[in-house]
C-alpha positions in Angstrom: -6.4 -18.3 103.4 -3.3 -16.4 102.2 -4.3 -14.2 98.6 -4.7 -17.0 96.3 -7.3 -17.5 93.5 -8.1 -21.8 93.0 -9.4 -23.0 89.6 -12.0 -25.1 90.1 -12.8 -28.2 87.3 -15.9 -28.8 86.3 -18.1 -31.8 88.2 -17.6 -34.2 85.8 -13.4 -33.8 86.4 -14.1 -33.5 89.8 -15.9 -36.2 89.7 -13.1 -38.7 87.8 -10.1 -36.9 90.7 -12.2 -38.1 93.3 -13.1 -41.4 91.9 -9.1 -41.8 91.0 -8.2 -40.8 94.6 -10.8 -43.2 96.0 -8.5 -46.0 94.3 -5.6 -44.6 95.3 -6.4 -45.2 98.9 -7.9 -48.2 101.1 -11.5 -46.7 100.2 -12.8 -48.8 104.1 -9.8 -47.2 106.5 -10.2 -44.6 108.4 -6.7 -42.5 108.8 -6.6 -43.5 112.7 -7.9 -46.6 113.0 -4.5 -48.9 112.1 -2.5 -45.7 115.0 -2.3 -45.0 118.2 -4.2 -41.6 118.9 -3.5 -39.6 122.5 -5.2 -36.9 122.6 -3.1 -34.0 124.1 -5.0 -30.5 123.4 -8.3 -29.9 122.5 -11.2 -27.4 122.4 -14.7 -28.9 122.8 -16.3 -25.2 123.4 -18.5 -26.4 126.0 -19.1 -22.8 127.8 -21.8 -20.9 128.1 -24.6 -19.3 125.7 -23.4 -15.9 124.5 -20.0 -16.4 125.9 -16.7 -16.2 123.8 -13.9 -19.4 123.7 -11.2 -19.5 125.8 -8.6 -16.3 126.5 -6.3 -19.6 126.9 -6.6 -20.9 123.6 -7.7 -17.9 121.1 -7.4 -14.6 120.6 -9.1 -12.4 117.8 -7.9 -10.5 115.1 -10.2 -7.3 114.7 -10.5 -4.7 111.6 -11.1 -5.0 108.2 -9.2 -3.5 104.7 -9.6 -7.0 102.5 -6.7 -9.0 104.3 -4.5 -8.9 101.2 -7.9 -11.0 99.3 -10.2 -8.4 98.5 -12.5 -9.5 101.2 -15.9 -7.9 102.1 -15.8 -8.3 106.2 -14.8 -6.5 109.2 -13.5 -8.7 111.9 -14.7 -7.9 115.5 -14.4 -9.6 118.8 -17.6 -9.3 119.8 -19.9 -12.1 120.9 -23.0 -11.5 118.1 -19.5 -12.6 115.6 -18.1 -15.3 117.8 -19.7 -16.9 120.8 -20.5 -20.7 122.1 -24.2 -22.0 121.8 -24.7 -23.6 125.2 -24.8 -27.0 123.5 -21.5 -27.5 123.3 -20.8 -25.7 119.8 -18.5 -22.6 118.8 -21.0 -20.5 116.0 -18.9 -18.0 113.9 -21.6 -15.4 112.7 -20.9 -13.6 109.7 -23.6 -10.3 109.6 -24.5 -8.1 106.9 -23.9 -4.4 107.8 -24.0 -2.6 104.4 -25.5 -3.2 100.9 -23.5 -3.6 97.8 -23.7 0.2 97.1 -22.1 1.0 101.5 -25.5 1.7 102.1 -25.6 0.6 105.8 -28.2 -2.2 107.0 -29.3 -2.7 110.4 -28.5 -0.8 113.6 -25.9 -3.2 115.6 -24.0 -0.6 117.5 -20.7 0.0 115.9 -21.8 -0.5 112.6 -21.1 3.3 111.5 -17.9 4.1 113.0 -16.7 -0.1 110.7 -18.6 1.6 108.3 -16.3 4.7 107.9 -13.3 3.1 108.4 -14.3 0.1 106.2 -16.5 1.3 103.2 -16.2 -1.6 101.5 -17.0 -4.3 103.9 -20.4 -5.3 103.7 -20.7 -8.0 107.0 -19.0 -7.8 110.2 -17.5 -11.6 111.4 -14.7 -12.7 113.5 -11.6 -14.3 112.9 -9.6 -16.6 116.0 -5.9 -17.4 116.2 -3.9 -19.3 118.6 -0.8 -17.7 118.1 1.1 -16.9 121.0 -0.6 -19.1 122.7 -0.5 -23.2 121.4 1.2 -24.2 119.1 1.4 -27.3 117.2 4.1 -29.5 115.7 3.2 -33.0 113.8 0.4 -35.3 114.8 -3.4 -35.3 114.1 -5.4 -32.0 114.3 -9.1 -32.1 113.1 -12.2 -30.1 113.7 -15.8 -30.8 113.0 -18.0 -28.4 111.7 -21.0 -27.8 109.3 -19.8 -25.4 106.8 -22.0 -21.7 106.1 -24.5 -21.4 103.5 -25.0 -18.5 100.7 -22.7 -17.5 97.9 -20.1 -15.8 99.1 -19.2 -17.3 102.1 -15.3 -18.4 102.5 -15.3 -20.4 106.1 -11.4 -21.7 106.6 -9.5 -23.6 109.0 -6.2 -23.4 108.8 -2.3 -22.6 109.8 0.6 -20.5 109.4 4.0 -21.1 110.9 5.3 -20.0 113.7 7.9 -17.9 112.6 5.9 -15.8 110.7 5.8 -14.2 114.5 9.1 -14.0 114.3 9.5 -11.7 111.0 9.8 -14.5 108.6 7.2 -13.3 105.8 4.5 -15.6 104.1 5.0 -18.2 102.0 8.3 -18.4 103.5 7.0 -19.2 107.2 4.9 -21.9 105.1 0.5 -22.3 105.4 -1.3 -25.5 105.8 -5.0 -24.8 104.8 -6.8 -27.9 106.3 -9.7 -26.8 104.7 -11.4 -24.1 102.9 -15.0 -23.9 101.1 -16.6 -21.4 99.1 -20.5 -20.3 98.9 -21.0 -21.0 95.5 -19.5 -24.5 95.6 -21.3 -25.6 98.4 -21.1 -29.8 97.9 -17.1 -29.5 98.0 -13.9 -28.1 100.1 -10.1 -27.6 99.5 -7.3 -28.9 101.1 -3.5 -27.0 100.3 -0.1 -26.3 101.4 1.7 -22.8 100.6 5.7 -22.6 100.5 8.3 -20.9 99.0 7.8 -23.3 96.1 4.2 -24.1 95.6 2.1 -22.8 92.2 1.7 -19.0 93.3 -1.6 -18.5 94.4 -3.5 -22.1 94.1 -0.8 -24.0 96.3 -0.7 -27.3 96.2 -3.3 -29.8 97.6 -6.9 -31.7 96.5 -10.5 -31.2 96.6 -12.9 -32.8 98.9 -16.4 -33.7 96.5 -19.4 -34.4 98.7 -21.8 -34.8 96.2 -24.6 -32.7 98.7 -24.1 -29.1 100.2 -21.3 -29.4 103.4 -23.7 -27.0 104.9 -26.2 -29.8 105.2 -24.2 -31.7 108.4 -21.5 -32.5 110.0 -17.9 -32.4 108.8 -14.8 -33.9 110.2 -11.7 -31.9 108.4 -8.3 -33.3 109.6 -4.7 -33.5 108.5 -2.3 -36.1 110.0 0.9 -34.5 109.8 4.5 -35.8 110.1 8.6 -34.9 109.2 8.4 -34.3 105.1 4.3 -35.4 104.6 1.0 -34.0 105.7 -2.6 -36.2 104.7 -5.2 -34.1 104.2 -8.5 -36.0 105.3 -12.4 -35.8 105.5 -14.6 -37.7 107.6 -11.5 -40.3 108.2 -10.7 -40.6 104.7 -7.6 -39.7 103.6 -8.2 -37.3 100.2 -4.7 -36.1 99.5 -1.0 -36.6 100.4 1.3 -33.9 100.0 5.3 -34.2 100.9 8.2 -32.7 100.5 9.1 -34.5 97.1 6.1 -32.5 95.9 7.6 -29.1 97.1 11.9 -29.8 96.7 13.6 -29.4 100.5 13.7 -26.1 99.8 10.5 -25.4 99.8 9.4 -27.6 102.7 9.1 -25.6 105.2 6.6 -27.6 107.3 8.9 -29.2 109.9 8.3 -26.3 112.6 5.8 -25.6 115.0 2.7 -24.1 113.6 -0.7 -22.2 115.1 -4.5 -22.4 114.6 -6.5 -19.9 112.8 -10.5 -19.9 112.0 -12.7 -17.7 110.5 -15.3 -17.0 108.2 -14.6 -14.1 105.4 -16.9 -13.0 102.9 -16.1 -12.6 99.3 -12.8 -12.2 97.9 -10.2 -13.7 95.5 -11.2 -17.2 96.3 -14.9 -16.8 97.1 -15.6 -14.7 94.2 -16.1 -11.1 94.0 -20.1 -11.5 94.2 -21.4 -11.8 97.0 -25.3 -12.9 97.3 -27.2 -9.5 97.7 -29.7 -10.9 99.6 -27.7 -13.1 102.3 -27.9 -11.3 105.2 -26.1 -14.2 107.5 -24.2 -16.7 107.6 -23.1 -19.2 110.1 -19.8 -21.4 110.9 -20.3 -24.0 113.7 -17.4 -25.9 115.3 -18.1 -28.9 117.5 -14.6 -29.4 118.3 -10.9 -28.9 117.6 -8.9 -31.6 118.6 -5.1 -32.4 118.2 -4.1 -36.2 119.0 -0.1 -37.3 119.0 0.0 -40.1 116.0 2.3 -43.4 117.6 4.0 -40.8 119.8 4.4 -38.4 117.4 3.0 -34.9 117.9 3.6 -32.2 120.7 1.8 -29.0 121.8 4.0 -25.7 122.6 2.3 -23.6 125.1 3.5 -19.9 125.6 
């Protein structure tokens, strides 16, 4: 989610990577089903209608100014941006609040005062980290979710490490983007790593082709993460492998604790600068995050 701009290939290359990483990989296993799971954290956002996720898990990151992307949205921690369903799902709400020219749209209280310190963002959303709070190190961590609809949209779930709190500045501190979609690619997702040594911008990772729009259903988005490798997987298929041959032990700075981050940004250097002038919402819904150890291997850091 860092600034970063990926060059998509065309379907028909899409098409021949995925068909290529298909063989590359036992095409029936699921990345758990030959390891012993235990499942040590998780977040099944069972609360409430209208009410926001747990103080003991997330916090929110509020204001706007294009997070270092160019983005279009002002993050808020209010509940019409982030708040549980009553049926056991997490909806991130991204709401248009201004027209392509800052002409404001709509009357949600607030909007005026984001408005004129924000002129260019154009929705309000929310963005949830669990820095300070967990913390992650190795194992399995996976959410599913059904990705938003509308061009635009740039719904990402994702990590940064740990010292980053500490002063250490990105890519140093290292970013694991678990995944990351855009509007107008709806049938497909990313998967990268960031470090000191990665291709500026892109990172280094793989795609995720669904052949229908990922707004459509269900998702499960996972890596599997241990000392010098991280899988990146989808729906318990591993699509990627990335380790620290790929990055030089320099540049592998993935052997730390890490934290959570999720939100849903509009626009921007990867979504595109155009943003669909007539989308006036769009929706992120998490059924779960879960983090499992993997054979023993995995621990959660509370603060």
């Amino acid at each position: 989610m860092a600034n970063k701009k990926i060059i998509l290939a065309p379907a028909s290359v899409l098409v021949a990577i995925c068909v290529a990483l298909t063989f590359m990989v036992n095409p029936a296993a699921d990345a758990a089903s030959k390891k012993t799971l235990k499942l040590l954290w998780s977040d099944e956002f069972n609360g409430k209608k209208g009410t926001s996720p747990s103080a003991k898990n997330w916090s929110r990151e509020i204001g706007g100014g294009g997070w270092g992307n160019s983005e279009r949205q002002y993050y808020t921690d209010k509940a019409l941006n982030a708040s549980m369903d009553g049926s056991g799902r997490l909806v991130i709400t991204a709401k248009r609040i201004s027209n392509e020219y800052s002409e404001q749209v709509g009357n949600d209280p607030g909007t005026e005062d984001i408005l004129n310190r924000c002129s260019e963002c154009q929705f309000t959303s929310a963005r949830m980290k669990t820095a300070r709070k967990v913390s992650f190190q190795y194992g399995r961590i996976e959410a599913r979710m059904k990705l938003p609809q509308g061009i635009g949209t740039w719904p990402a779930f994702w990590m940064l490490g740990g010292d980053l709190l500490d002063g250490v500045p990105w890519p140093e501190c290292g970013e694991i983007d678990i995944m990351e979609a855009r509007g107008d690619y709806s049938d497909r997702s990313t998967s990268a790593i960031h470090g000191p040594t990665t291709p500026p911008g892109a990172g280094l990772g793989t795609q995720f082709l669904n052949y229908a729009p990922l707004s459509d259903d269900y998702h499960t988005y996972a890596i599997e993460w241990k000392k010098n490798s991280i899988d990146f997987i989808v729906d318990g298929r591993v699509n990627g492998t990335v380790s620290s041959q790929d990055t030089g032990a320099r540049g592998w700075v993935f052997n730390q604790e890490f934290f959570i981050i999720l939100n849903l940004a509009m626009g921007g250097t990867y979504a595109g600068e155009y943003i669909d002038p007539y989308l006036n919402q769009a929706q992120l819904n998490v059924d779960y995050i879960r983090f499992y150890s993997v054979n023993g291997v995995g621990k959660v850091i509370k603060k």
